[in-house]
C-alpha positions as a Markdown table, in Angstrom:
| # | Residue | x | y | z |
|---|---|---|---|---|
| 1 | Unk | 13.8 | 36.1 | 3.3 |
| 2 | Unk | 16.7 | 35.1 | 5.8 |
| 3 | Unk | 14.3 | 35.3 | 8.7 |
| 4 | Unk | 12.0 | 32.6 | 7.4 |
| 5 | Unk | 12.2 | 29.3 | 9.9 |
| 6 | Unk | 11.0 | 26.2 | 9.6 |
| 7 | Unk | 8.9 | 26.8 | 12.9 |
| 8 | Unk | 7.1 | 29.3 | 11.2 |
| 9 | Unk | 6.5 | 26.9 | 8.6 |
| 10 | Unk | 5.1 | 24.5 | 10.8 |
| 11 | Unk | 2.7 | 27.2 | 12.8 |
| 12 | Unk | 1.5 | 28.0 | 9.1 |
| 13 | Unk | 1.0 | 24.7 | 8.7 |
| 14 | Unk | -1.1 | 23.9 | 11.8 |
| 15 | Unk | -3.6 | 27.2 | 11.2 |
| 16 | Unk | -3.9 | 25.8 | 7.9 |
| 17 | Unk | -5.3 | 22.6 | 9.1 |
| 18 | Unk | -7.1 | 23.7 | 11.6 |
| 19 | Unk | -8.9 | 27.2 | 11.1 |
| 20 | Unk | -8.5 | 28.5 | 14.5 |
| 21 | Unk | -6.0 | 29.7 | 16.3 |
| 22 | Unk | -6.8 | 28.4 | 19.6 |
| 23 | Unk | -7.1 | 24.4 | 17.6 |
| 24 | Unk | -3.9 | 25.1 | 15.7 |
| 25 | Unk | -1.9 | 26.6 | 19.2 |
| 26 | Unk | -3.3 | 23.0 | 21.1 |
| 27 | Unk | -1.5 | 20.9 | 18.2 |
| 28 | Unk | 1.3 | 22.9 | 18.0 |
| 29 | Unk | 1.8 | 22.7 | 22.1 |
| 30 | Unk | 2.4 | 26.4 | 22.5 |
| 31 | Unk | -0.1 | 29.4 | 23.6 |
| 32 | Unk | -2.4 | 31.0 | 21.0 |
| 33 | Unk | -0.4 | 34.5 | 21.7 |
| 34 | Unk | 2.7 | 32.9 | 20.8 |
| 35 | Unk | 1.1 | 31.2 | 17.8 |
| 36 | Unk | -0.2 | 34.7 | 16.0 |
| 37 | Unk | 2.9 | 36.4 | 17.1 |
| 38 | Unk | 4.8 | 33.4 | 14.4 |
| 39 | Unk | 2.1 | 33.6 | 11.8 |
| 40 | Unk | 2.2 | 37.5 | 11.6 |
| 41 | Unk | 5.9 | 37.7 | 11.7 |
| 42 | Unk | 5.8 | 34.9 | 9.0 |
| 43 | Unk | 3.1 | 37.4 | 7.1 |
| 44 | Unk | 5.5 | 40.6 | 7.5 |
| 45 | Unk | 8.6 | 38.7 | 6.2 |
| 46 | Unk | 6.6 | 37.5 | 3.1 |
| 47 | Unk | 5.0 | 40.8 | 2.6 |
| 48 | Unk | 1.4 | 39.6 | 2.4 |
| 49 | Unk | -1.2 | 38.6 | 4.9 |
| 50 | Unk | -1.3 | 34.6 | 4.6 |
| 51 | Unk | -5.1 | 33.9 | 6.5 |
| 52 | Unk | -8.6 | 35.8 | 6.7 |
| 53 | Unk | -9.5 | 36.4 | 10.4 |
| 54 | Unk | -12.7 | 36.2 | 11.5 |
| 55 | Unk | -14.2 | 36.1 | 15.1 |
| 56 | Unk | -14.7 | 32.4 | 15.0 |
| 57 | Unk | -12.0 | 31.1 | 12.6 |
| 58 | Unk | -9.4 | 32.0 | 10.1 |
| 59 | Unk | -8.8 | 30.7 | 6.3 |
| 60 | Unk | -6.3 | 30.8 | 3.9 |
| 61 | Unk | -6.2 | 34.0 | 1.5 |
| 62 | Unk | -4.9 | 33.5 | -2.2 |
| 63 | Unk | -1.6 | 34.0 | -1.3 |
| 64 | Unk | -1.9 | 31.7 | 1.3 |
| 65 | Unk | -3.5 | 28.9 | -0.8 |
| 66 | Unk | -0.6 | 29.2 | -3.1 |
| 67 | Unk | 2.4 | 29.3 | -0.9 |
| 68 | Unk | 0.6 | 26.3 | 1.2 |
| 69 | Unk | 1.8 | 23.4 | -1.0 |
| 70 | Unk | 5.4 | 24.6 | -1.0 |
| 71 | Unk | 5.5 | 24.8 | 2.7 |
| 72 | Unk | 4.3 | 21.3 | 3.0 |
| 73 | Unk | 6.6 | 20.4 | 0.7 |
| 74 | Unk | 9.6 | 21.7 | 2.4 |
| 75 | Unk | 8.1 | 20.4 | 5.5 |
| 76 | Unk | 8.0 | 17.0 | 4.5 |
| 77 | Unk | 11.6 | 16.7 | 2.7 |
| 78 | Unk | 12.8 | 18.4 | 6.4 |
| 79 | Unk | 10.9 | 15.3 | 7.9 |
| 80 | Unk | 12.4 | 12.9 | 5.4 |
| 81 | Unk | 16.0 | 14.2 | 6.5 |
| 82 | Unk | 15.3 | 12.7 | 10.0 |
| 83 | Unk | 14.0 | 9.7 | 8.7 |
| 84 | Unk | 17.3 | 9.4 | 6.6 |
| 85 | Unk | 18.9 | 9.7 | 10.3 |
| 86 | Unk | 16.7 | 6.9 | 11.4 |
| 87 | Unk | 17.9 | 4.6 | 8.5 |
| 88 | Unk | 21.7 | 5.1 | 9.1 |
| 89 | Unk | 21.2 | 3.5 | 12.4 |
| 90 | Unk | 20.8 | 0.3 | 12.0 |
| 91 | Unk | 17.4 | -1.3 | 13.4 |
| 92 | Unk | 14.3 | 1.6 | 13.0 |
| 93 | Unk | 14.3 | 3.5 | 16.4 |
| 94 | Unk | 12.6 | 6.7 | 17.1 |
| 95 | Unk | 8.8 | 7.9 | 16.4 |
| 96 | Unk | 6.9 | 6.0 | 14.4 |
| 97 | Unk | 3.8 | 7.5 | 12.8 |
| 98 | Unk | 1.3 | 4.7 | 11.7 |
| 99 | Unk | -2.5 | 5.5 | 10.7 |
| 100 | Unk | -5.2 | 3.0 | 10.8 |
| 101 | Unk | -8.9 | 3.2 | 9.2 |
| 102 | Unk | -11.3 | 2.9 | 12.0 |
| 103 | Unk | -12.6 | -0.2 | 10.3 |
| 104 | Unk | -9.6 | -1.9 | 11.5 |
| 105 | Unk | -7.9 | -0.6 | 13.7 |
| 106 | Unk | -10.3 | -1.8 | 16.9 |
| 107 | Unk | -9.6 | -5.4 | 15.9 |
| 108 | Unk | -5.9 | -6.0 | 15.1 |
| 109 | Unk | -4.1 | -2.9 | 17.2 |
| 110 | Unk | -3.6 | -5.1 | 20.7 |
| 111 | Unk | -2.1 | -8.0 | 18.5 |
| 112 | Unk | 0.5 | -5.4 | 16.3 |
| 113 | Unk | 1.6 | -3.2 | 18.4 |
| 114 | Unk | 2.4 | -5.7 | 20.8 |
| 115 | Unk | 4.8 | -7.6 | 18.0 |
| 116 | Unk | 5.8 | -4.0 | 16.7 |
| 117 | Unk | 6.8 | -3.1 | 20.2 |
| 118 | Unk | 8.7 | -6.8 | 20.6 |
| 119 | Unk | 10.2 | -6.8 | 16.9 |
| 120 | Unk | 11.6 | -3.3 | 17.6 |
| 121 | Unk | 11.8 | -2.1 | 21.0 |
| 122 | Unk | 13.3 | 0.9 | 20.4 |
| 123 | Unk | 10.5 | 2.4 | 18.1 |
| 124 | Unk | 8.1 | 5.3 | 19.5 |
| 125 | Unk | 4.9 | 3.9 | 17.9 |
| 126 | Unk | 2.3 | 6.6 | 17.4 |
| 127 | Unk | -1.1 | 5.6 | 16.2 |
| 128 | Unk | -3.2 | 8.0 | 14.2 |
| 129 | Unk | -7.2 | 6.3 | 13.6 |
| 130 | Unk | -9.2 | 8.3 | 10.7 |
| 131 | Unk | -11.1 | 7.8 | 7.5 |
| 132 | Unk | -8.9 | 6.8 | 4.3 |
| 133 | Unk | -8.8 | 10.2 | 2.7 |
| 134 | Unk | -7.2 | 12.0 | 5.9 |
| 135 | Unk | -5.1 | 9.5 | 6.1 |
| 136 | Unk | -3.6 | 9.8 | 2.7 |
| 137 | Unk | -3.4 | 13.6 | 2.9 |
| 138 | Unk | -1.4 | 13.0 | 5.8 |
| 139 | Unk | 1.0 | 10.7 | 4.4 |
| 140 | Unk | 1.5 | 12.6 | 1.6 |
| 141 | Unk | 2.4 | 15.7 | 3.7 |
| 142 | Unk | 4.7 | 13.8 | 6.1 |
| 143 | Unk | 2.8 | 13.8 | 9.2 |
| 144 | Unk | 2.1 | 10.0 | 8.9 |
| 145 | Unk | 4.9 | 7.6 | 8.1 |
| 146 | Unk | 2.8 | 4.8 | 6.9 |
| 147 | Unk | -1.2 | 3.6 | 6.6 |
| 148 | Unk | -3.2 | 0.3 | 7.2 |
| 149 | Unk | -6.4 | 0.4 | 5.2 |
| 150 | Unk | -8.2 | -1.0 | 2.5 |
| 151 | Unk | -6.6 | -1.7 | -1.0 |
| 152 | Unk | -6.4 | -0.3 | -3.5 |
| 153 | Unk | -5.1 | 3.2 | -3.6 |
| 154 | Unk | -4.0 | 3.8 | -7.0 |
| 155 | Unk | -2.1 | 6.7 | -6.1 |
| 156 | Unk | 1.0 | 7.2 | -8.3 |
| 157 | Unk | 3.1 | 8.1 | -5.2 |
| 158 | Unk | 1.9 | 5.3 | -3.0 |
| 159 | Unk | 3.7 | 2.0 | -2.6 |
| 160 | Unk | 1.5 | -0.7 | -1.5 |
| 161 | Unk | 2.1 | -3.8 | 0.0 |
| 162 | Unk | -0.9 | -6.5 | 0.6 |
| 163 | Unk | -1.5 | -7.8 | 3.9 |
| 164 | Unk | -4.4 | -10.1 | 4.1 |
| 165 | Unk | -8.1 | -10.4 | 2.4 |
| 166 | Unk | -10.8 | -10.4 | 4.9 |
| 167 | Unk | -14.7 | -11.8 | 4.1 |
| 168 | Unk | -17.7 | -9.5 | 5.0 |
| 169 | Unk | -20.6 | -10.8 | 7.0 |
| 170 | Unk | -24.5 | -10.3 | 7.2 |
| 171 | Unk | -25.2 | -9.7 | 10.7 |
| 172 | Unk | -29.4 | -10.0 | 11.2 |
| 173 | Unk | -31.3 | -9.6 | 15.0 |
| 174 | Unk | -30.8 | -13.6 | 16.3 |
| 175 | Unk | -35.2 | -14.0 | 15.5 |
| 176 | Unk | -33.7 | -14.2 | 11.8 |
| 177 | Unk | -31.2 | -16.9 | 12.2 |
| 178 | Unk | -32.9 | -19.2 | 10.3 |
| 179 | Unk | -34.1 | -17.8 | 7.7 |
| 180 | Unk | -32.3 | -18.0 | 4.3 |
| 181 | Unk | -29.1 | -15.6 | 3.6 |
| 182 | Unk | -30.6 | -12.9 | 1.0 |
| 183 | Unk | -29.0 | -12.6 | -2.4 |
| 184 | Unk | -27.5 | -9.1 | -4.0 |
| 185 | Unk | -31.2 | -8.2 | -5.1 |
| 186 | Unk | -33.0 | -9.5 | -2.0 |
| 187 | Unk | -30.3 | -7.0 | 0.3 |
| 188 | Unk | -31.6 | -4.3 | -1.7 |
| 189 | Unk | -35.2 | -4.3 | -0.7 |
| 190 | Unk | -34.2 | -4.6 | 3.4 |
| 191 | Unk | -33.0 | -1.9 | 5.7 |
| 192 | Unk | -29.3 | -2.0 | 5.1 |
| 193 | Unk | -27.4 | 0.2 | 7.8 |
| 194 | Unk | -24.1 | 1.7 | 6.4 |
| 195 | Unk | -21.4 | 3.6 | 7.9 |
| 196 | Unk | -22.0 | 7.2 | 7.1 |
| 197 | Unk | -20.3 | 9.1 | 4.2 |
| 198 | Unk | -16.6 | 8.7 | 3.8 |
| 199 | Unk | -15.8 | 5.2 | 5.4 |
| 200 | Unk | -14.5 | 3.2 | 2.4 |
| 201 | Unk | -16.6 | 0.1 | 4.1 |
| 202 | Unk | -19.6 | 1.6 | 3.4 |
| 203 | Unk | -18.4 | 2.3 | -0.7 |
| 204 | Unk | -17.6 | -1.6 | -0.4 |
| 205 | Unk | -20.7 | -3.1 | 1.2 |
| 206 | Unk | -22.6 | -0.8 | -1.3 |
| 207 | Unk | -20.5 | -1.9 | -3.9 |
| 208 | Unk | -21.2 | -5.9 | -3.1 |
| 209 | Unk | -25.1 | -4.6 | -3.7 |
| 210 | Unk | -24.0 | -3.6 | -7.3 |
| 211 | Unk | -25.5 | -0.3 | -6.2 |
| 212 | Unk | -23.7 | 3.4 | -5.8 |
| 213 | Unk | -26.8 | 5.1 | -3.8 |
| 214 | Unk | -28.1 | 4.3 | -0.2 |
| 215 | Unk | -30.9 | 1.6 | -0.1 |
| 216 | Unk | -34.3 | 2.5 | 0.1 |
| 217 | Unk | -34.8 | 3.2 | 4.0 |
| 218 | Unk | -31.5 | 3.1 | 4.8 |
| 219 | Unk | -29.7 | 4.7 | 7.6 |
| 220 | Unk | -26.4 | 5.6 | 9.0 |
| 221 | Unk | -23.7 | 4.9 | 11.5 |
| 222 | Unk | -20.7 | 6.6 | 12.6 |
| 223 | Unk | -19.0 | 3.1 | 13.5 |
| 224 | Unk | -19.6 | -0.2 | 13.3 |
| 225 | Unk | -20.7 | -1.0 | 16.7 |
| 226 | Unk | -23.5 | 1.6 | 16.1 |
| 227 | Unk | -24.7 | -0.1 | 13.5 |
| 228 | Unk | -24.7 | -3.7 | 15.0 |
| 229 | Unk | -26.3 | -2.2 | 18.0 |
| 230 | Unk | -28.9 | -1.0 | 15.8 |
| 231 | Unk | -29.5 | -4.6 | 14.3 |
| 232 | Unk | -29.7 | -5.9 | 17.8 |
| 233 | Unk | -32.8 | -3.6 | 18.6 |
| 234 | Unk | -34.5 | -4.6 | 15.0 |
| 235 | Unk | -33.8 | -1.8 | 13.3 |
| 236 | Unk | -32.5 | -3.5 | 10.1 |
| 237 | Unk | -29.5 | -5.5 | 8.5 |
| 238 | Unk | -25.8 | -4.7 | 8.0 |
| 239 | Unk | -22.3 | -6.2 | 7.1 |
| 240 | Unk | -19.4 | -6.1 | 9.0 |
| 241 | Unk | -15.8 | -7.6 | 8.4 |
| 242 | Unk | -15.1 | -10.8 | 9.5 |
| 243 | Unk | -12.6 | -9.4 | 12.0 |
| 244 | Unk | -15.5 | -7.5 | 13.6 |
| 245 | Unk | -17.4 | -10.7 | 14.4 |
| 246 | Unk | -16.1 | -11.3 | 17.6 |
| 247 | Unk | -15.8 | -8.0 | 19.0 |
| 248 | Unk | -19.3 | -5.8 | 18.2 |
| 249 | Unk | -21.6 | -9.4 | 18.5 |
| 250 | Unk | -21.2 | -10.1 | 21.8 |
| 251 | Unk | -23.4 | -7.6 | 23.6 |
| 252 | Unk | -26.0 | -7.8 | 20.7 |
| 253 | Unk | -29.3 | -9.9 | 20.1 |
| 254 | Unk | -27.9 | -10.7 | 16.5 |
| 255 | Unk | -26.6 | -13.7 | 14.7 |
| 256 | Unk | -23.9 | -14.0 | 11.5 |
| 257 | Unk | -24.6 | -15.6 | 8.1 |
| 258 | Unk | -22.6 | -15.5 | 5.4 |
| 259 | Unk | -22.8 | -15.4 | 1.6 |
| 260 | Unk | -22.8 | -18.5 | 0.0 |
| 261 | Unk | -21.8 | -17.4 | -3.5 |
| 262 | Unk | -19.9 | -14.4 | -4.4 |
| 263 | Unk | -18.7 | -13.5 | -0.8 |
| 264 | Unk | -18.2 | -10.1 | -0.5 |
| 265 | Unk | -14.3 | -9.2 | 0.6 |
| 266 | Unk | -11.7 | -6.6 | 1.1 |
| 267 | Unk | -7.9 | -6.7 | 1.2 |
| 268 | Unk | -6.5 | -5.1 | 3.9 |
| 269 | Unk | -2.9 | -3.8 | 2.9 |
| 270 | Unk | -0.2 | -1.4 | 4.0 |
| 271 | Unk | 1.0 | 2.0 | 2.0 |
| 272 | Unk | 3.5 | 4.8 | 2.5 |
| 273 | Unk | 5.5 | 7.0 | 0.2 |
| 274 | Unk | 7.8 | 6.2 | -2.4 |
| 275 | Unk | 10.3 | 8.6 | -1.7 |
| 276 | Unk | 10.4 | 7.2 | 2.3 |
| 277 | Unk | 13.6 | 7.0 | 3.5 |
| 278 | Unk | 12.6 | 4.4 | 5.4 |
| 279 | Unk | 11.3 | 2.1 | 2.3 |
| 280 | Unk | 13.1 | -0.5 | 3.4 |
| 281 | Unk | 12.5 | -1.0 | 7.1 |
| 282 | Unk | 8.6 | -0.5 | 6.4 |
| 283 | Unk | 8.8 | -3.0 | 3.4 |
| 284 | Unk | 10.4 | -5.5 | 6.9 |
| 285 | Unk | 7.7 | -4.0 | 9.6 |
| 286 | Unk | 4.9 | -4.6 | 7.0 |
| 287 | Unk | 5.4 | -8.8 | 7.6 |
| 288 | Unk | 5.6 | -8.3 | 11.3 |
| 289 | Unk | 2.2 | -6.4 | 10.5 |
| 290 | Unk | 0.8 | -9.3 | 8.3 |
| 291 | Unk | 2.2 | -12.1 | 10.6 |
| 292 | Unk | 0.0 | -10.0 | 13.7 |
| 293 | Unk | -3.4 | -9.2 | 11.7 |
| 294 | Unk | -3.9 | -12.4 | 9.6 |
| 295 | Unk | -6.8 | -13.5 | 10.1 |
């Protein structure tokens, strides 16, 4: 096994993910040629075939599948090496790998990375925007050094640090503006517009309306523009975050109410691994963070 390299590793890693070689050689920033030449060198060293090829993508075989989780494991404590090297320096320099849910990330990103670019100027600040559960996976493999998103996790391995809790607001088209805010059970029986399947808003708006299914006549939205847009041409209601308010209203025929009892929130907080080398520094660049996206 002396020919094993951690290149390999990371090729492996990238067709994992991805499915196809042509995907996986695009992420990994070398040709597809070059890409299958690593993974079936990687195969012939190990002595089994590590992916199913087909003509329009690849999975992981049973060897595969088990071998995957050690890889990423190595991976990750080979990332958490340079991360120690970060730490020894002093102030945190270098690549900085922070994911935001796209619930948030419109609305406080100008604001942070500006005070994350003053507070430490020598920090490469990448920003990764997905949905809650890729964001964790990736955190937990390495690729992401920290997350902002909505609290809680609840994951053993997570620390989490609080930022701010943020109210959620009715939007209705402007015709409605004066007519009374609906209660829990009244929201129930209108057109409520979600975000689709796997936003952690739309778990918390359906939440607020003590319900776990869509509403009757529901529809969805793949952000929440979309769905405010959709209000604006009469379409139905929705709630947004407060944060939102300014940003996805102004090109809309709609107005804002809010609850008066039981007002729906969220807290918005940030997470990254326990074992993080860099602990410390994000534990200090999670106040900048607060200090930027308060409300």
């Amino acid at each position: 096994m002396k020919n094993l390299t951690l290149k390999q590793f990371r090729y492996f890693d990238a067709l994992a993910r991805h499915g196809h070689f042509g995907r996986a050689a695009e992420a990994s920033s070398i040709s597809q040629p070059a890409l299958s030449m690593q993974i079936k060198e990687l195969e012939q060293t190990l002595g089994n075939e590590l992916f199913e090829r087909s003509a329009r993508a690849v999975q992981l075989t049973s060897f595969g599948q088990d071998i995957r989780s050690r890889i990423q494991d190595i991976l990750r404590a080979v990332d958490e090496l340079g991360d120690l090297a970060r730490t020894s320096g002093g102030a945190l320099h270098g690549p900085l790998k922070l994911g935001v849910i796209p619930t948030v990330a419109p609305y406080i990103l100008p604001t942070v990375i500006r005070d994350i670019t003053a507070a430490y100027p020598s920090v490469d600040l990448q920003i990764r925007e997905t949905l809650t559960p890729t964001l964790l996976q990736e955190l937990n493999q390495g690729r992401l050094d920290a997350a902002i998103l909505a609290l809680p996790i609840a994951e053993p391995w997570v620390t989490e640090v609080p930022l701010f809790d943020e109210a959620f607001v009715l939007v209705r088209h402007k015709d409605d503006a004066k007519k009374p805010v609906p209660d829990t059970e009244s929201l129930k029986t209108l057109r409520l517009l979600l975000l689709e399947e796997g936003h952690c808003f739309r778990d918390q708006a359906l939440a607020f309306c003590n319900t776990s299914a869509m509403p009757r006549d529901g529809l969805d939205g793949s952000s929440l523009t979309t769905l405010v847009q959709m209000v604006g041409a009469g379409i139905g209601v929705t709630l947004i975050p407060e944060m939102a308010v300014q940003v996805e209203t102004r090109s809309a025929d709609v107005c804002i109410a809010r609850f008066p009892k039981a007002e729906p929130k969220r807290k918005i907080g940030m997470v990254w691994r326990k074992t993080s080398p860099l602990s410390d520094d994000l534990s200090t660049l999670s106040k900048v963070i607060q200090s930027a996206a308060k409300p």
